[in-house]
C-alpha positions in Angstrom: -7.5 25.5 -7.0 -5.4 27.2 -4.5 -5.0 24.1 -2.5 -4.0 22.1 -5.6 -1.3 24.4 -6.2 0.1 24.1 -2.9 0.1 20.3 -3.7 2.0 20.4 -6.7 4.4 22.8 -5.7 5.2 20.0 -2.8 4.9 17.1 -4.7 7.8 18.6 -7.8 10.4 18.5 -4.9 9.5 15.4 -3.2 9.6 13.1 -6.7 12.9 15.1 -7.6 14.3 13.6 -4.0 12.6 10.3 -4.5 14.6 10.0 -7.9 17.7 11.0 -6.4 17.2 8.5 -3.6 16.7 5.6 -6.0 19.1 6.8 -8.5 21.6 6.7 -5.5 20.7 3.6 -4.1 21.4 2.1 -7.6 24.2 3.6 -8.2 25.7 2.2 -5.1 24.6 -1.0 -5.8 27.0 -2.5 -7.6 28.1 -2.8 -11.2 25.0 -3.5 -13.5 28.0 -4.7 -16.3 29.0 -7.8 -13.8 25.2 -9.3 -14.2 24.8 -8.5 -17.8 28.3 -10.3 -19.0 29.9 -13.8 -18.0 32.3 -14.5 -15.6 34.7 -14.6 -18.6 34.3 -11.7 -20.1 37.3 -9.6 -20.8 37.8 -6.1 -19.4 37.7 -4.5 -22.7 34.2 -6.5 -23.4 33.5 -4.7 -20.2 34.9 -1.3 -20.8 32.7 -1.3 -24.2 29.5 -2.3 -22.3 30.1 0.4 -19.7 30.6 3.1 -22.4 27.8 1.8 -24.4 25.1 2.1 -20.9 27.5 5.6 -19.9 28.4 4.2 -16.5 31.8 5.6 -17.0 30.2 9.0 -17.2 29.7 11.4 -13.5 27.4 10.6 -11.1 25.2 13.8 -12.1 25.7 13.1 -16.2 24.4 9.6 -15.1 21.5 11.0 -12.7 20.1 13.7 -15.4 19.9 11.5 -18.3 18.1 9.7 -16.0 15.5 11.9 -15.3 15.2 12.7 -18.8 14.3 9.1 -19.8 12.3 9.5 -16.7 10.1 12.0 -18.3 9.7 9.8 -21.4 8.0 7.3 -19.2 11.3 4.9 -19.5 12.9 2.9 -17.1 15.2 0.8 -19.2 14.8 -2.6 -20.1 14.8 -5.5 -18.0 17.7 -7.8 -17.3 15.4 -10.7 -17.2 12.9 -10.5 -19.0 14.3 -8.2 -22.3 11.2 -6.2 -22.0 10.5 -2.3 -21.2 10.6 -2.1 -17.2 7.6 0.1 -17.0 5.6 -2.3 -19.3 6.8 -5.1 -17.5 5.3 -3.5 -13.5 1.8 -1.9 -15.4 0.8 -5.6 -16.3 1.3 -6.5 -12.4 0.3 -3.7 -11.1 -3.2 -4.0 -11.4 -3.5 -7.4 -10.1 -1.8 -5.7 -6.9 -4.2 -3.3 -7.1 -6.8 -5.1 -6.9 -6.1 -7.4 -4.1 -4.8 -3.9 -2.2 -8.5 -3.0 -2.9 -10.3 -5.8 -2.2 -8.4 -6.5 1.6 -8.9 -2.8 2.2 -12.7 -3.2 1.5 -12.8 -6.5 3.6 -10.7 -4.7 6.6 -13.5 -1.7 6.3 -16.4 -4.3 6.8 -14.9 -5.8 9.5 -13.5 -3.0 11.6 -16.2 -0.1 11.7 -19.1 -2.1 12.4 -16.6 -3.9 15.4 -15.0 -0.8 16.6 -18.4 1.1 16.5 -20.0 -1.7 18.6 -17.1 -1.8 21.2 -17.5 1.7 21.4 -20.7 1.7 22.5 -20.6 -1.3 24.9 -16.9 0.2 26.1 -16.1 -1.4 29.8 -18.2 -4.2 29.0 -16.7 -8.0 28.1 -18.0 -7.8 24.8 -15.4 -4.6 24.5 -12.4 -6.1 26.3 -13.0 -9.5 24.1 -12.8 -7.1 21.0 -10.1 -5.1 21.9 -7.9 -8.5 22.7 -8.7 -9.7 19.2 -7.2 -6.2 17.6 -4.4 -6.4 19.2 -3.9 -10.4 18.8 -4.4 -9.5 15.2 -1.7 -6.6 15.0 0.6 -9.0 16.8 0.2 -12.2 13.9 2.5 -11.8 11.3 0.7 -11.9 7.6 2.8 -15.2 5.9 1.4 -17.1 9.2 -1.8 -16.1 8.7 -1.6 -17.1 4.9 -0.7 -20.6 5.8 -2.9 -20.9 8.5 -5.8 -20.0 5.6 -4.3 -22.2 3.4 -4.1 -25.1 5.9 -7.9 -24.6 6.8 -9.2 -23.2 3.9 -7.5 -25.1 1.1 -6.6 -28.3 1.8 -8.1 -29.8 5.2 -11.4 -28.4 4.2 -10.9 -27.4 0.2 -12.9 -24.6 -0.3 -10.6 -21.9 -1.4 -8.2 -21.8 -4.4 -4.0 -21.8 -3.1 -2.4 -19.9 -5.9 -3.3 -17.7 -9.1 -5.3 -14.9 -9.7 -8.5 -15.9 -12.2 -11.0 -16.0 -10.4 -13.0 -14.2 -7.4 -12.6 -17.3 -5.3 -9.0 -16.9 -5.6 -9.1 -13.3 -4.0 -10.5 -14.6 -0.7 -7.3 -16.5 1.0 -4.7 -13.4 0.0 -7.6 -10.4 0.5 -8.5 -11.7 4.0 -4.3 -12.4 5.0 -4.3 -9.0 4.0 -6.6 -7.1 4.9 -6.8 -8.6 9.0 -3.8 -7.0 10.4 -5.7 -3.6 9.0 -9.1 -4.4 10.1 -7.1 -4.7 14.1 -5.5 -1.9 13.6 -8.5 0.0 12.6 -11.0 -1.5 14.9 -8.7 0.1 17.7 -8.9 3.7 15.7 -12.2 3.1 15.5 -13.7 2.8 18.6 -10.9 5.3 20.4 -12.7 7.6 17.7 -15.8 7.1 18.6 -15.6 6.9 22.1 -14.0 10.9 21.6 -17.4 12.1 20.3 -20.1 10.2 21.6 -20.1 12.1 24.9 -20.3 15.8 23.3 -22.6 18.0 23.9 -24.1 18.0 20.2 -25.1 14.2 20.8 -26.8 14.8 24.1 -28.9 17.5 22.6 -29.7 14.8 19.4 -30.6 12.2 22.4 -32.7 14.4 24.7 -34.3 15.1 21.2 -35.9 11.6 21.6 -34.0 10.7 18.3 -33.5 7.1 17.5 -29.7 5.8 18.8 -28.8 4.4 15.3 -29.8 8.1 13.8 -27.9 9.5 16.7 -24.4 6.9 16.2 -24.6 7.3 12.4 -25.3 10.6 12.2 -24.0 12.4 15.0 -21.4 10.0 16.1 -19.8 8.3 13.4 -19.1 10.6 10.7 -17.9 13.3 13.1 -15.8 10.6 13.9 -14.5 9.4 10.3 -11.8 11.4 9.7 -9.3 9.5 11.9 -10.5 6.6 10.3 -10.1 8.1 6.5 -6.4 9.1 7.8 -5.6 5.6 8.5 -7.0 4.2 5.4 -5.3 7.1 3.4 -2.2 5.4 5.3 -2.3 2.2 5.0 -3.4 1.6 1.3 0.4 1.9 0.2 1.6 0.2 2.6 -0.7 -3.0 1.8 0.7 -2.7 -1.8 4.3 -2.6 0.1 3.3 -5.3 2.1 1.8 -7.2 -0.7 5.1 -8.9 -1.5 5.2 -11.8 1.1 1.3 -12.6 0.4 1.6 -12.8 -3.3 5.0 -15.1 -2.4 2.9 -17.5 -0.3 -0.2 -17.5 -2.6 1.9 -17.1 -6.0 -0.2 -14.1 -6.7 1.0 -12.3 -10.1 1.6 -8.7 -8.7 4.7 -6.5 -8.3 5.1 -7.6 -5.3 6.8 -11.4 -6.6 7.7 -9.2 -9.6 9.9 -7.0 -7.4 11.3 -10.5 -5.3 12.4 -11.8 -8.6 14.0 -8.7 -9.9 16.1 -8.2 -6.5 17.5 -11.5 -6.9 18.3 -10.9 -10.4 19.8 -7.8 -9.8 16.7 -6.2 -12.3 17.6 -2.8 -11.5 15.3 -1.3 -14.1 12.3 -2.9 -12.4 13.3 -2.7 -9.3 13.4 1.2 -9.7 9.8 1.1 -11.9 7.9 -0.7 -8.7 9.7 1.8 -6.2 8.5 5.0 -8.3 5.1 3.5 -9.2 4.1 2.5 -5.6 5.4 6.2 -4.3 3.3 8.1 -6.7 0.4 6.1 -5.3 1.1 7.2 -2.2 1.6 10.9 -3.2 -2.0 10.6 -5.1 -3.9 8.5 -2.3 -3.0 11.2 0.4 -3.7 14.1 -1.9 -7.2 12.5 -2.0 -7.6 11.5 1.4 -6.6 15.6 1.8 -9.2 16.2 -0.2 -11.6 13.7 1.3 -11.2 15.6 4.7 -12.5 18.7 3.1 -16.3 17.1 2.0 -16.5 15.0 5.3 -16.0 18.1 7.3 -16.7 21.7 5.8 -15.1 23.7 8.6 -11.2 22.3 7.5 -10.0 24.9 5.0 -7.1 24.7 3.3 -5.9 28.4 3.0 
């Protein structure tokens, strides 16, 4: 409990600065009033509007009644769509969410068991050919990788939906494009982590105990060795949902990310600043949990 209140007395000052950082950012923007009239409106039609939205009112009027509809869970309305803003990200969200999930799950499965495996055969061509796929798959960029998949996967061999979220199948092509930059990256945490413990004394002693190598790299080894790993996955999940935009552009996938494409071209302000405080209070509550997660992996971290 002690711990938790340590959280939220750092979390209050760090969503009051995220607030004023996108409050500022719109603000500086440009004038909501010349994307919500014609070109020939007059500038008393314009002076009304601006009065109506009190855009004519101080920076720091503007900013708290901000924060007070912020409290009420309201964002404005949308430009484009004439809808609440914070209605309008919720129904995408979760199909982000879910493809964020499922390519995190996929880059899990593909990295421990590799990095684990280099690990143990370190020096030996099986780890050099390993570590020269991580880093070739840090190095390619996700939208090539999509259209690679799609060229493939889709329509020289048509296995694979292209675009749409309604089925499982149609989580494969995006989940993978996704989720094998992550699976490089921690492949190459992975075994660096493992390759730190596997030579202490504690797994010796479990060796010259004549126990079995798998109990000994499981049990000894590798969750000694999980925390880095849970650090990077703590991480990274935000940034997948961040760098879920160009995916869900090339596979038409019906997240924030296309949602938050659209709205910066329309000037959706409203929206735009719903998807930027959503996906930060993600982050704030996945790395409270992976703080948390540290604690039952490992007993001896306190957090007094």
């Amino acid at each position: 409990m002690g711990f938790l209140k340590k959280v939220v007395v750092q979390v209050i000052p760090s969503l009051l600065i995220l607030t004023l950082i996108i409050f500022f950012l719109v603000y500086v923007a440009g004038d909501p009033v010349s994307v919500m009239l014609p070109e020939n409106a007059t500038a008393a039609d314009r002076e009304v509007l601006r009065e109506a939205l009190g855009l004519n009112e101080p920076f720091y009027v503007q900013y708290l009644h901000f924060l007070s509809d912020l409290l009420r869970g309201d964002f404005g309305m949308s430009l484009q769509y004439q809808q609440p803003a914070i209605d309008l990200v919720f129904r995408r969200l979760w199909a982000t969410l879910a493809l964020s999930i499922v390519a995190m799950l996929i880059a899990i499965a593909i990295s421990i068991p590799l990095g684990i495996y280099a690990a143990i055969k370190r020096n030996t061509f099986v780890d050099v050919l390993i570590s020269g796929l991580s880093i070739v798959g840090k190095a390619m960029p996700n939208f090539w990788i999509g259209i690679m998949l799609i060229l493939f996967l889709a329509v020289a061999i048509p296995i694979f939906p292209v675009s749409g979220a309604a089925t499982p199948l149609h989580f494969v092509l995006p989940a993978f494009t996704l989720g094998i930059a992550l699976a490089a990256e921690m492949t190459r945490l992975t075994r660096a982590s493992i390759l730190e413990v596997i030579d202490q004394e504690y797994v010796q002693t479990a060796r010259s105990k004549g126990q079995k190598e798998s109990i000994v790299i499981f049990k000894h080894v590798f969750l000694n060795a999980l925390i880095p790993v849970i650090t990077i996955i703590g991480l990274q999940f935000p940034q997948l949902i961040g760098g879920a935009i160009v995916v869900e552009t090339v596979f038409s996938w019906p997240g924030v990310g296309r949602l938050l494409l659209s709205s910066m071209g329309a000037s959706d302000m409203a929206v735009i600043q719903a998807i930027v405080f959503v996906i930060a209070l993600i982050t704030i509550v996945v790395n409270l949990l992976t703080d948390l997660l540290y604690r039952v992996l490992d007993p001896r971290i306190k957090y007094n």
